[in-house]
C-alpha positions as CSV (number, residue, x, y, z in Angstrom):
1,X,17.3,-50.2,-39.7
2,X,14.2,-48.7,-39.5
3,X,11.4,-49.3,-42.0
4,X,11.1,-45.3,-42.7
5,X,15.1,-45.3,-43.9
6,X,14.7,-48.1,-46.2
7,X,11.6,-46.7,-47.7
8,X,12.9,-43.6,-48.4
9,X,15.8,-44.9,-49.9
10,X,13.5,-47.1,-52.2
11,X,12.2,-44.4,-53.6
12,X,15.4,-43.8,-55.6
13,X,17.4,-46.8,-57.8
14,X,20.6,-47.5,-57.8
15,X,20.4,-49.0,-61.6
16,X,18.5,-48.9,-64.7
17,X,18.6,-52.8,-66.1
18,X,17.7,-53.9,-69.4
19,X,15.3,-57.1,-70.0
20,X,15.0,-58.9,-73.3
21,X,11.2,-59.9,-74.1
22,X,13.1,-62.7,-75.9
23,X,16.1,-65.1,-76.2
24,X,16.3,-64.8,-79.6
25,X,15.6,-60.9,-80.2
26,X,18.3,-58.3,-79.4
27,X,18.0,-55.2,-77.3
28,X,17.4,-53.1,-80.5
29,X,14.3,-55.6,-82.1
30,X,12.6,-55.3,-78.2
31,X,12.9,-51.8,-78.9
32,X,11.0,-51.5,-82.0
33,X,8.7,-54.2,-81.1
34,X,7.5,-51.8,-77.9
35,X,7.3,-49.4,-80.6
36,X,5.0,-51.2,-82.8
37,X,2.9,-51.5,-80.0
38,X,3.0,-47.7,-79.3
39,X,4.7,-47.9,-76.0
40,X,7.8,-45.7,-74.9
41,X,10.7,-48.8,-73.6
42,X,12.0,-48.1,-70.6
43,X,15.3,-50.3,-68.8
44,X,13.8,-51.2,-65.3
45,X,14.8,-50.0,-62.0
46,X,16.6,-51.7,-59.5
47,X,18.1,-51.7,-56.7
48,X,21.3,-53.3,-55.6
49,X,22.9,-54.3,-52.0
50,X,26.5,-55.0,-52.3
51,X,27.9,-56.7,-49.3
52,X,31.5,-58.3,-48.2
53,X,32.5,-61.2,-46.4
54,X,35.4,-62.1,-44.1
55,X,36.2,-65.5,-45.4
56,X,35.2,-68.0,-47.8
57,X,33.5,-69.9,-45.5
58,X,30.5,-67.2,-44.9
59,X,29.9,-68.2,-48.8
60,X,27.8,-70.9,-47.8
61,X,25.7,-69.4,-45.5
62,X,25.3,-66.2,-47.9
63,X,24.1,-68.5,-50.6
64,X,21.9,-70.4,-48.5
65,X,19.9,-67.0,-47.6
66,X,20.0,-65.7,-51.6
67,X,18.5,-69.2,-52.4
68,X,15.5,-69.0,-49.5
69,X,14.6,-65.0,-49.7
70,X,12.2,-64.0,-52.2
71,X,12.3,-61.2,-55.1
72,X,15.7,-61.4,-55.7
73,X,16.5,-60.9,-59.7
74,X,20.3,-61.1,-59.7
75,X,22.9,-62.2,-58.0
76,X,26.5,-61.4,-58.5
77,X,29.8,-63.0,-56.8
78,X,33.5,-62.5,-56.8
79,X,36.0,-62.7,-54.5
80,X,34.8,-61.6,-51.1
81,X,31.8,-59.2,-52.8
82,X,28.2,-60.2,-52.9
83,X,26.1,-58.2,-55.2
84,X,22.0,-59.0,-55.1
85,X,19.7,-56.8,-57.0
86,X,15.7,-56.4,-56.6
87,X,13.1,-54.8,-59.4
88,X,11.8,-51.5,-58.4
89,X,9.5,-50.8,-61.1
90,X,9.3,-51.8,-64.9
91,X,7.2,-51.2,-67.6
92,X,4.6,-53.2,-68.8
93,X,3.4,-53.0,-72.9
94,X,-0.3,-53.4,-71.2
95,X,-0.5,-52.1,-67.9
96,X,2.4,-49.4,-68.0
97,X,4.7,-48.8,-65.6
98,X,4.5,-51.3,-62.2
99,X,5.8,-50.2,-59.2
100,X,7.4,-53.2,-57.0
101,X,8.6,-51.0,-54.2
102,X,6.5,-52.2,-51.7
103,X,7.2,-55.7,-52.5
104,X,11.1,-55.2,-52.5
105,X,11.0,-53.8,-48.8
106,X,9.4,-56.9,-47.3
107,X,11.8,-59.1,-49.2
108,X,14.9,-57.2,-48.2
109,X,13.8,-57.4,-44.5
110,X,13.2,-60.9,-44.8
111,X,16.4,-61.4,-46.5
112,X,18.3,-59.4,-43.5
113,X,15.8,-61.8,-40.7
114,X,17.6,-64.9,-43.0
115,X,21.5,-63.2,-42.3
116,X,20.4,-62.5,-39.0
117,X,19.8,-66.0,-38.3
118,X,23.1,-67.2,-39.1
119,X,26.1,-67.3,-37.2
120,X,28.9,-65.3,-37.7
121,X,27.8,-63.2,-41.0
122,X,27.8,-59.4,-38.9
123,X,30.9,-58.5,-41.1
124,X,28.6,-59.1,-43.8
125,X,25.3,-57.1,-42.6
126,X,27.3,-54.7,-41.0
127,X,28.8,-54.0,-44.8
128,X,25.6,-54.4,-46.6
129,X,25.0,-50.6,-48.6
130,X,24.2,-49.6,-52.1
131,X,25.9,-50.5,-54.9
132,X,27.3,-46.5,-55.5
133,X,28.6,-46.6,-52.6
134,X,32.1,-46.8,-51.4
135,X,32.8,-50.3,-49.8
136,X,35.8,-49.6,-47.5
137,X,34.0,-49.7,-44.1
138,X,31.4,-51.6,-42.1
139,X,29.0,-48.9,-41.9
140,X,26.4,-50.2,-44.3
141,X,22.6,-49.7,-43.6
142,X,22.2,-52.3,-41.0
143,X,25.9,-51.6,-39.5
């Protein structure tokens, strides 16, 4: 895929993700702390890949890419579906809103040179797309 695509689908999410600023401190009391501190909150953006694979042995090699690439945030399994997520932008109480685009396109590159260099995972690149879209077919970004 060429770089231009996956820029220009960067510039949209695919989710809006909520991060506590503490453990101990629900969504609510981050809310009106932000608040306090005059800031409007704002739920980050990501974006998420969702991706199948043929058989439970292309688990190992999926998981051994997740642990080695960079950026990723989350990481969600079941069954045959893979579902990692990358920060697009969030807001920070000092410095306002951060933009991580840039960031998130090298490290979904380098994350598709780490399937790449596995055996047997083309199933799995081949179904790589976002996570609104529908997951019947291998014709995923990289198909």
């Amino acid at each position: 895929m060429k770089k231009s695509k996956l820029t220009q689908l960067l510039s949209l999410h695919t989710e809006e993700r909520d991060f506590f600023i503490s453990p101990i401190m629900s969504k609510c009391q981050a809310i009106e702390a932000v608040e306090i501190l005059q800031g409007a909150y704002s739920p980050a953006k990501t974006f998420t890949l969702k991706g199948r694979i043929e058989w439970f042995g292309d688990r190992k090699a999926v998981f051994d890419c997740i642990a080695k690439a960079k950026g990723i945030i989350h990481v969600y399994f079941w069954d045959f579906t893979f579902e990692i997520t990358w920060l697009l932008e969030n807001t920070d109480a000092c410095e306002g809103v951060l933009d991580h685009r840039e960031d998130a396109i090298t490290f979904i590159n380098e994350f598709i040179m780490l399937l790449r260099q596995k055996d047997d995972l083309h199933v799995f690149i081949q179904s790589l797309k976002t996570i609104d879209q529908y997951d019947g077919e291998r014709n995923g970004l990289w198909a």
